[in-house]
BALOBA-1460 file (C-alpha; in Angstrom, 3 decimals):
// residues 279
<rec num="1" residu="x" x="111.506" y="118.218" z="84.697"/>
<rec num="2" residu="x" x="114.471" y="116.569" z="85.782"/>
<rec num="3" residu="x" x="115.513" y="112.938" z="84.215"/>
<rec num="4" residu="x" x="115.551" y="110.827" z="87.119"/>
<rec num="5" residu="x" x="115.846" y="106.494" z="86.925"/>
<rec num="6" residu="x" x="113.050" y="104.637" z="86.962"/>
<rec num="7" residu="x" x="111.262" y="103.260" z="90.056"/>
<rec num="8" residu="x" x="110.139" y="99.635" z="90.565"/>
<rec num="9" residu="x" x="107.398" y="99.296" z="93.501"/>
<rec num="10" residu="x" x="108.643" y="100.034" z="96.603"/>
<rec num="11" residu="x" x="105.976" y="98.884" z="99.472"/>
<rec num="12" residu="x" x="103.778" y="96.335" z="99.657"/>
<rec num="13" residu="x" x="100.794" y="96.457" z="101.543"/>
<rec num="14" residu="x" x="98.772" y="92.906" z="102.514"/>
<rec num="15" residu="x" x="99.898" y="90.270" z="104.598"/>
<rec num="16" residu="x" x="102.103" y="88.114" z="101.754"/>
<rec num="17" residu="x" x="105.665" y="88.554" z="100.876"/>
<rec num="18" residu="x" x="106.167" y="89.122" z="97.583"/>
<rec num="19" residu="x" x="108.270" y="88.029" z="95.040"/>
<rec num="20" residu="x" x="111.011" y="90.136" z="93.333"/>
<rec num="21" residu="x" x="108.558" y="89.634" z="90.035"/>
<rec num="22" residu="x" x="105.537" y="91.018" z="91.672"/>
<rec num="23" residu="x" x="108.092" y="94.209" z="92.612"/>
<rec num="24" residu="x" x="109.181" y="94.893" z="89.060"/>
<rec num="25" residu="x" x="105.545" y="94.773" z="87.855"/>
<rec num="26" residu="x" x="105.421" y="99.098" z="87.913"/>
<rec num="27" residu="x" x="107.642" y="101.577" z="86.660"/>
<rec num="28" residu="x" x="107.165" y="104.686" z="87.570"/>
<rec num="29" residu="x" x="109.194" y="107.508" z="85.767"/>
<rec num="30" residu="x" x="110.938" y="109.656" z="87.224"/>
<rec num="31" residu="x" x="110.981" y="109.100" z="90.498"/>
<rec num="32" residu="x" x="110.723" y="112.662" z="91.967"/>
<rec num="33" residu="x" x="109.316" y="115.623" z="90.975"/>
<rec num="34" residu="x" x="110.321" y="119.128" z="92.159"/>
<rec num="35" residu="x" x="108.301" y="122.378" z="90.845"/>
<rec num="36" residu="x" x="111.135" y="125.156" z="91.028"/>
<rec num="37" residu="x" x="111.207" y="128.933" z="89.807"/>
<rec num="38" residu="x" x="108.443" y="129.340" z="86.766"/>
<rec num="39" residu="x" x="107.330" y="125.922" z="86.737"/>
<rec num="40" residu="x" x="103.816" y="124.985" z="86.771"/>
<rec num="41" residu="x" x="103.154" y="121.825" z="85.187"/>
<rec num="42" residu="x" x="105.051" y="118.083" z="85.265"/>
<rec num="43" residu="x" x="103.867" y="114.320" z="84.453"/>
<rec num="44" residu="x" x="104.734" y="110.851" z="85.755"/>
<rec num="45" residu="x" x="104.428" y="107.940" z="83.187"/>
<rec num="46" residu="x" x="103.460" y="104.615" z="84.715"/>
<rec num="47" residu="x" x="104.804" y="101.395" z="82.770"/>
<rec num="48" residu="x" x="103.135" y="97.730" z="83.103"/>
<rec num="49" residu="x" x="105.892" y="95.440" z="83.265"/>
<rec num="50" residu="x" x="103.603" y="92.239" z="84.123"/>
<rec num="51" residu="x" x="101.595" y="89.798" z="82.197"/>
<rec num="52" residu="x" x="97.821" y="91.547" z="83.197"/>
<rec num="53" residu="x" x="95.977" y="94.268" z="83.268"/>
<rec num="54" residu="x" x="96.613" y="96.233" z="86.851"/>
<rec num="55" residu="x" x="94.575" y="99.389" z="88.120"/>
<rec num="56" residu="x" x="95.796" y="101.991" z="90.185"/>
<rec num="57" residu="x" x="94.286" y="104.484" z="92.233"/>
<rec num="58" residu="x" x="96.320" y="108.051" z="92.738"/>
<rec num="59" residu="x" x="95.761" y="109.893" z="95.808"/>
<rec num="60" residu="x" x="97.904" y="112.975" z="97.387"/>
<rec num="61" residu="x" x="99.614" y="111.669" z="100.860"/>
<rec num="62" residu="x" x="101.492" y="113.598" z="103.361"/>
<rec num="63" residu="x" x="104.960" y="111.583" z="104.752"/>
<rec num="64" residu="x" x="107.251" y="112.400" z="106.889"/>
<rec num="65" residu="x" x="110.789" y="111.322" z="107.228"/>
<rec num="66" residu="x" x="112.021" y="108.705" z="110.257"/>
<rec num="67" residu="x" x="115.400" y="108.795" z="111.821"/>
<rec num="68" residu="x" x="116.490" y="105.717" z="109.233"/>
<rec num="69" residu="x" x="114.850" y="106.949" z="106.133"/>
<rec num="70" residu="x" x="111.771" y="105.110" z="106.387"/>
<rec num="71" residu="x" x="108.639" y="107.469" z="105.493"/>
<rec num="72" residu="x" x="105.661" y="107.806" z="108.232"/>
<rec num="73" residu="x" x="102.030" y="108.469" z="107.204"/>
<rec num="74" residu="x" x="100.908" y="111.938" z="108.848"/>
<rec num="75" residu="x" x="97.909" y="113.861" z="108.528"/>
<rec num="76" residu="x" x="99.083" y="117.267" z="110.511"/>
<rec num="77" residu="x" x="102.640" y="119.152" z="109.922"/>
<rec num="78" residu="x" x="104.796" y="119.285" z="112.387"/>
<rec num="79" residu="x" x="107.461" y="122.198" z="113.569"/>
<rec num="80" residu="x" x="108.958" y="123.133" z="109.857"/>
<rec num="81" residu="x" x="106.672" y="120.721" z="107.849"/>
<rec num="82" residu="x" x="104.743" y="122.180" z="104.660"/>
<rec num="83" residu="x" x="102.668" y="120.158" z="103.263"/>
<rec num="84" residu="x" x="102.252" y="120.833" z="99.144"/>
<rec num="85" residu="x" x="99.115" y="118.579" z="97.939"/>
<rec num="86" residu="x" x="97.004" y="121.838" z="98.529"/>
<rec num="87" residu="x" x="98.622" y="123.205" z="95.596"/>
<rec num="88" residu="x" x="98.508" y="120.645" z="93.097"/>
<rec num="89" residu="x" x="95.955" y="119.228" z="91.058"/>
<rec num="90" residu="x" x="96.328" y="115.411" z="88.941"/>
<rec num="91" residu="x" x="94.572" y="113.708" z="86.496"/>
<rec num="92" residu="x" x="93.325" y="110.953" z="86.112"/>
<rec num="93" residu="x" x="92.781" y="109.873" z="89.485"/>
<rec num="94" residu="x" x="92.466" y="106.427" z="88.387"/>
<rec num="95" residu="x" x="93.763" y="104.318" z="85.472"/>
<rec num="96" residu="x" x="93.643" y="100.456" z="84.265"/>
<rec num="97" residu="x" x="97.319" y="99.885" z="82.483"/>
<rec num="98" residu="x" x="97.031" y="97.128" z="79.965"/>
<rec num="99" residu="x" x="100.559" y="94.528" z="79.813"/>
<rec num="100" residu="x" x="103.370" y="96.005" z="78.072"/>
<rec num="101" residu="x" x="101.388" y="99.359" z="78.246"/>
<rec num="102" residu="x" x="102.113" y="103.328" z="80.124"/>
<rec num="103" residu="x" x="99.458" y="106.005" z="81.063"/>
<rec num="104" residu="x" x="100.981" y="109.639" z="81.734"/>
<rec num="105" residu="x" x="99.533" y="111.601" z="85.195"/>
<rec num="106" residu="x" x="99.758" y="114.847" z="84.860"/>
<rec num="107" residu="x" x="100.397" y="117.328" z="87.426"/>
<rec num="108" residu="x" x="99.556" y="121.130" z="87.338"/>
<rec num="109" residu="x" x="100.849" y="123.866" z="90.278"/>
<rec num="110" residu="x" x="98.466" y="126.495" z="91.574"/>
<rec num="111" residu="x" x="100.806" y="128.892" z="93.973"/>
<rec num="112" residu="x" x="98.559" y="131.313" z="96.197"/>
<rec num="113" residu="x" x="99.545" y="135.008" z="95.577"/>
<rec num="114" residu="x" x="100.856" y="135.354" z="99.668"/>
<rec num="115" residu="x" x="103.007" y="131.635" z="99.282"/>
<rec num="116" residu="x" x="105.606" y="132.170" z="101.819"/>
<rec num="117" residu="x" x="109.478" y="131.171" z="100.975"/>
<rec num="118" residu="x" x="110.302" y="127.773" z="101.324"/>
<rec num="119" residu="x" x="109.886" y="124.153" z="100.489"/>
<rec num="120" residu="x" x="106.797" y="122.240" z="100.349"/>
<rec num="121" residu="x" x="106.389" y="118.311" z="100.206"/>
<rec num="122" residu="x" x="103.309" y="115.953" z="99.314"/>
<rec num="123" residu="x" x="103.760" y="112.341" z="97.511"/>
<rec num="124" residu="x" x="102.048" y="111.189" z="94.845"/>
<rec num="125" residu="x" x="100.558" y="107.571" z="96.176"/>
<rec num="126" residu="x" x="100.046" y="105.054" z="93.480"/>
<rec num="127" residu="x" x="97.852" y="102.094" z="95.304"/>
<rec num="128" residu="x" x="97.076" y="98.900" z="93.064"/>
<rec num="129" residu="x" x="93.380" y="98.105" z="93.181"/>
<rec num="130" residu="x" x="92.462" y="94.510" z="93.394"/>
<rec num="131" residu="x" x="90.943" y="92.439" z="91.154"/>
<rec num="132" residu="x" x="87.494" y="91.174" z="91.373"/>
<rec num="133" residu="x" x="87.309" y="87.464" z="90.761"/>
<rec num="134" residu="x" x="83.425" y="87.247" z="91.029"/>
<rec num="135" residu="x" x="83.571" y="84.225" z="93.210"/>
<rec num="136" residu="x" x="80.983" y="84.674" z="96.155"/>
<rec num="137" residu="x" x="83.268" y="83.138" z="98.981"/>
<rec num="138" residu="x" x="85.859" y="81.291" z="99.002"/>
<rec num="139" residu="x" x="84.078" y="77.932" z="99.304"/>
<rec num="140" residu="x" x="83.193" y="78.512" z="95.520"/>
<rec num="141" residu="x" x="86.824" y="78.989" z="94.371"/>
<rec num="142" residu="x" x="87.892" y="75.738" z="95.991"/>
<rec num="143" residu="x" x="85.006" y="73.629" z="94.877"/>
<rec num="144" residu="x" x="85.654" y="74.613" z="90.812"/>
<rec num="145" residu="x" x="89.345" y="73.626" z="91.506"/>
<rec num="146" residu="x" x="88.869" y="70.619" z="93.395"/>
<rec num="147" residu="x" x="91.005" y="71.561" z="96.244"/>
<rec num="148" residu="x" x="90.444" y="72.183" z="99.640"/>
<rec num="149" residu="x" x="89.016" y="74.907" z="101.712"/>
<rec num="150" residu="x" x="91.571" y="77.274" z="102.364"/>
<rec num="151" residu="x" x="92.444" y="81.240" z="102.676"/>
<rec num="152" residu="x" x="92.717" y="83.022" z="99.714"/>
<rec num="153" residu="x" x="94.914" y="86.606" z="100.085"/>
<rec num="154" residu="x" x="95.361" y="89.326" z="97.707"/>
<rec num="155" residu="x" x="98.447" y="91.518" z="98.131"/>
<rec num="156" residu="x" x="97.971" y="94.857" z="97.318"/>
<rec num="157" residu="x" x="101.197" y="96.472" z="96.176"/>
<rec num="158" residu="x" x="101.586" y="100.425" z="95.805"/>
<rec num="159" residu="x" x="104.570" y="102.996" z="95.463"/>
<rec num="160" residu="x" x="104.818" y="106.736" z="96.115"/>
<rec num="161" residu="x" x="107.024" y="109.746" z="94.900"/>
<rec num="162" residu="x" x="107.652" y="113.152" z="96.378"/>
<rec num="163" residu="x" x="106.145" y="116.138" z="94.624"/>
<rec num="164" residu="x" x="108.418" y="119.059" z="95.703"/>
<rec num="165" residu="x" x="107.271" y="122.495" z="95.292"/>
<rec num="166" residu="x" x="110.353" y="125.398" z="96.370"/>
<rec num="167" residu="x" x="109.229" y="129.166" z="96.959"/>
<rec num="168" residu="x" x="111.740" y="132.219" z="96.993"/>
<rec num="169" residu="x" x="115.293" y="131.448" z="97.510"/>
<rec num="170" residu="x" x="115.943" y="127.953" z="99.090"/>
<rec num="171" residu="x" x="119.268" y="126.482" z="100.189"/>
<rec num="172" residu="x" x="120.496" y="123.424" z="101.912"/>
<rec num="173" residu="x" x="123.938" y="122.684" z="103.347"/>
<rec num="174" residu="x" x="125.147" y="118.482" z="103.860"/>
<rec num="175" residu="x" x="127.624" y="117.365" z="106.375"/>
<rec num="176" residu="x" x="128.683" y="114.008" z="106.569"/>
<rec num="177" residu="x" x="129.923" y="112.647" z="109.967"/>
<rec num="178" residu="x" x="130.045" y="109.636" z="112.238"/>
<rec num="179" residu="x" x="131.890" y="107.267" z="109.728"/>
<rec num="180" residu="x" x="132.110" y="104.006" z="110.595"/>
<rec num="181" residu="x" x="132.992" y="100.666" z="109.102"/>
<rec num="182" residu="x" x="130.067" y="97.799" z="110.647"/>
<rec num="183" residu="x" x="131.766" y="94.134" z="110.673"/>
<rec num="184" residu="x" x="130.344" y="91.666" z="109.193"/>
<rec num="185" residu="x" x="129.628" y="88.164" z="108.912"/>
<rec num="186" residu="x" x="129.585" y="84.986" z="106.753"/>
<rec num="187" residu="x" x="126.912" y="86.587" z="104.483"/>
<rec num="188" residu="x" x="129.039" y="89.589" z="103.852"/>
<rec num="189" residu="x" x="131.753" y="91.993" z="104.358"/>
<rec num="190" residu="x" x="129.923" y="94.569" z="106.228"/>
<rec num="191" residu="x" x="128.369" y="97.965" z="105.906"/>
<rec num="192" residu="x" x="129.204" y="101.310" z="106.258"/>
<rec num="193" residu="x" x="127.340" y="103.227" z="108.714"/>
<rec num="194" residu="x" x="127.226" y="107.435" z="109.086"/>
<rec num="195" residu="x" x="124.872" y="110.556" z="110.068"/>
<rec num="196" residu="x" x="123.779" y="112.238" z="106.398"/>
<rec num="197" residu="x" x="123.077" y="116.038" z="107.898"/>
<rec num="198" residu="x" x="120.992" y="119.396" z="106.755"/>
<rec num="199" residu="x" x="120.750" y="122.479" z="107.213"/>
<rec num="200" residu="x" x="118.895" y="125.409" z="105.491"/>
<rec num="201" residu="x" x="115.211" y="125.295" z="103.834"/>
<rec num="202" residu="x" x="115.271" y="122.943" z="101.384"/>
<rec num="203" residu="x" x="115.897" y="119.418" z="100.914"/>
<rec num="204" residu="x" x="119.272" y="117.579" z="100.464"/>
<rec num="205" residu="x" x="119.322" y="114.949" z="98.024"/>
<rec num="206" residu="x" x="122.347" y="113.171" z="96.219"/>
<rec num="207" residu="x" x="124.438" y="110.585" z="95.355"/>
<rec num="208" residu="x" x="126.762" y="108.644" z="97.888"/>
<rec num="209" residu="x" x="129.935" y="107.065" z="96.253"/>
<rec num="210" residu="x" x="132.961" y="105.226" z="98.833"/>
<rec num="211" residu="x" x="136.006" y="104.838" z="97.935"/>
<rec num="212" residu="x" x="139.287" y="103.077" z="99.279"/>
<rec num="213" residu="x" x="142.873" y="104.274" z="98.729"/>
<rec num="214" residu="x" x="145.196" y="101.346" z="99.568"/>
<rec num="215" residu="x" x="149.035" y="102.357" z="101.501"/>
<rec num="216" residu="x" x="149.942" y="101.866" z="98.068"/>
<rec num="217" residu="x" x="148.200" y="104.241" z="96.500"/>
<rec num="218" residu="x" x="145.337" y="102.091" z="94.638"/>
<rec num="219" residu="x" x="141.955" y="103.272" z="94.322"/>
<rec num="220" residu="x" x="138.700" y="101.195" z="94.001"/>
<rec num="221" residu="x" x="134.891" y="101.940" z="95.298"/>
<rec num="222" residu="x" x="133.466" y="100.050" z="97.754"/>
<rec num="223" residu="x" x="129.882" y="101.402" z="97.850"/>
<rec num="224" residu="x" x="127.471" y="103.415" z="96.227"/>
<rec num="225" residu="x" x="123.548" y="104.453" z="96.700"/>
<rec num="226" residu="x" x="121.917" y="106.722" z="94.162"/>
<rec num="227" residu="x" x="119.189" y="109.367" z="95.136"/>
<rec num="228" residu="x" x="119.505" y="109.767" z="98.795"/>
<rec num="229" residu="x" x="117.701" y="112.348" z="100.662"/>
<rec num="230" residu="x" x="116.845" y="114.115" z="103.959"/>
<rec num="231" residu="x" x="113.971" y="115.963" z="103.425"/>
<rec num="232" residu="x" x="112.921" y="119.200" z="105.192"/>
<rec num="233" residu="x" x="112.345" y="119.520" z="108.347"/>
<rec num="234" residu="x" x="114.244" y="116.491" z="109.141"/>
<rec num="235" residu="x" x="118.422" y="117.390" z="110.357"/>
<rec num="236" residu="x" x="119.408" y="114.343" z="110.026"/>
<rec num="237" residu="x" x="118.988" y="110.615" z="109.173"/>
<rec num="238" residu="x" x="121.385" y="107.674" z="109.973"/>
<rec num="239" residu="x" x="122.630" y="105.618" z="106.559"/>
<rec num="240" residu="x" x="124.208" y="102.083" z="105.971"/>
<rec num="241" residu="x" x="125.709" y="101.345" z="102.933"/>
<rec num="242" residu="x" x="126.499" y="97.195" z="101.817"/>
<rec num="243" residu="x" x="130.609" y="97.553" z="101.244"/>
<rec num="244" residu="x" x="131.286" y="95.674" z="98.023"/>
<rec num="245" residu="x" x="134.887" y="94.617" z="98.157"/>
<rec num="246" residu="x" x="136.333" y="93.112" z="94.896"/>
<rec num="247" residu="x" x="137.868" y="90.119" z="97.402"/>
<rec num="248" residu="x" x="137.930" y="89.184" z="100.567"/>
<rec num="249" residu="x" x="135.696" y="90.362" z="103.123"/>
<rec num="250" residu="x" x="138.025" y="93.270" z="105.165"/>
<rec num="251" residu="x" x="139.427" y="96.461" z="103.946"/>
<rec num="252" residu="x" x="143.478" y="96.512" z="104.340"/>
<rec num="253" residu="x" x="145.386" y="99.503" z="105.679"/>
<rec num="254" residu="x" x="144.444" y="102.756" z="104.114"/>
<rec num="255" residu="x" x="141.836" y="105.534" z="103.492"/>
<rec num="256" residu="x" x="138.097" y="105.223" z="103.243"/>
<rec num="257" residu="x" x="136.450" y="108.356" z="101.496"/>
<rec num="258" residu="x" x="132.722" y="108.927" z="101.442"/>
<rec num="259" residu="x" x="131.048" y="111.297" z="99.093"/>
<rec num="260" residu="x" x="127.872" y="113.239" z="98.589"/>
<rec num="261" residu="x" x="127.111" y="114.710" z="94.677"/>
<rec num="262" residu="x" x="124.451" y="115.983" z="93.298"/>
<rec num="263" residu="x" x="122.571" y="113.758" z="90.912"/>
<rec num="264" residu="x" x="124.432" y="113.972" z="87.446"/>
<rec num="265" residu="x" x="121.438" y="115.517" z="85.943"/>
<rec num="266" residu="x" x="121.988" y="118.766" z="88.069"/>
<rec num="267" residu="x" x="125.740" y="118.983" z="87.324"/>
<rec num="268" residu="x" x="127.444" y="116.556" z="90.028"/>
<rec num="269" residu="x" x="128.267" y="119.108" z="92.229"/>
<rec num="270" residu="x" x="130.408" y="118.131" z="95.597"/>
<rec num="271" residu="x" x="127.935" y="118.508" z="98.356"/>
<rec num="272" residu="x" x="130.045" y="116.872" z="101.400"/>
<rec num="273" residu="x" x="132.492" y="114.720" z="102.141"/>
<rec num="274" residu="x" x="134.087" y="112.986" z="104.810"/>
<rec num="275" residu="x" x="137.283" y="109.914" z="105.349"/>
<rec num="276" residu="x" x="138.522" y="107.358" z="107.625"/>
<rec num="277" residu="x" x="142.149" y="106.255" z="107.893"/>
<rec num="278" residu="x" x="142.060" y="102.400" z="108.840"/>
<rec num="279" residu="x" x="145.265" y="100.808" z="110.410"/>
């Protein structure tokens, strides 16, 4: 199993904003999984960052990818989709993670003999259960604080990795085109903006790194976003990276560069590149 960084929560479902703390409160580790060759069996570990006991429920969803990167809740493949969670079996299905405290989910793969070649993709949905307070409205929680009637809202906060299972020989080729530099404001000096595409039968995914190359010949990044991905059957998605200039908020005359790696865990391989000469 590949070492992959750990993974704060990622979507919150309920109608309150949260916090950054309520984010941070679990780690999931690592954030992917992909079942390759002989492999059959892999684990996530699930870390309680907060200050209370949480519970999670695990369930097997299907996703598929938008234009943007944002994921979409199906329930039938489309043209190219293969769905995995019919292969894979987890346990437990539920846990209660004390504060300061981990519980391991393992996964095991069950291939059918006839599996055709390709790649297959489920995600592993981790949905915090909430607490019961044993109150019997909410009339009853005001009156033994001595406030007023009011609306009381639980946000239930969940996260979700891909489970990857590859069959046969798989490959995937990345182009990166489209690169443009987005102005921007007061806030900020802007974004990068560019099409991330695929081809082949399995997923891309990768590290993107920016650079700048001055007229006179210095060399400093400008941007960087770890573990990005276009996942099968998707062609494309559209990407905007923050620039981070060391001052100043516009790039002088010179190159921009914008590379796609592998992660450093499978060997950091060049996957694409692509540049922009600015005046």
């Amino acid at each position: 199993m590949r070492a992959t960084p750990k993974l704060s929560l990622l979507a919150a479902f309920g109608l309150l904003v949260l916090s950054r703390a309520a984010f941070a409160d679990l780690m999931l580790f690592p954030t992917r999984i992909v079942f390759d060759k002989q492999q059959r069996a892999a684990q996530v570990e699930l870390m309680n960052q907060g200050k209370t006991p949480e519970t999670y429920r695990i369930n097997l969803v299907n996703r598929r990818m938008g234009p943007n990167g944002e994921f979409i809740a199906i329930d039938a493949p489309g043209p190219g989709e293969q769905f995995a969670d019919a292969m894979l079996r987890y346990s437990p299905r539920q846990v209660t993670i004390p504060p300061g405290g981990s519980q391991i989910v393992r996964i095991l793969l069950r291939k059918p003999d006839d599996l055709a070649a390709g790649e297959y993709r489920s995600h592993l949905q981790f949905d915090r259960v909430a607490e019961a307070t044993g109150a019997s409205s909410v009339e009853d929680v005001a009156k033994r604080e001595g406030k007023d009637v009011g609306i009381v809202i639980q946000a239930l906060v969940g996260a979700s990795i891909p489970v990857i299972v590859r069959q046969g020989e798989t490959h995937a080729r990345a182009e990166l085109s489209e690169l443009a530099l987005q102005p921007g404001s007061t806030a900020g000096p802007g974004t990068l903006s560019f099409q991330m595409k695929r081809e082949g039968n399995r997923s891309l995914y990768g590290d993107l790194v920016a650079t700048f190359t001055t007229t006179a010949g210095v060399t400093f990044e400008v941007a960087r976003a770890g573990g990005v991905a276009v996942y099968v059957p998707n062609a494309a998605r559209r990407v905007q990276l923050p620039l981070q200039l060391p001052s100043g908020n516009a790039l002088p005359a010179g190159t921009l560069k914008l590379a796609l790696r592998e992660r450093p865990e499978s060997g950091g391989k060049l996957l694409a590149e692509t540049s922009l000469n600015l005046p």
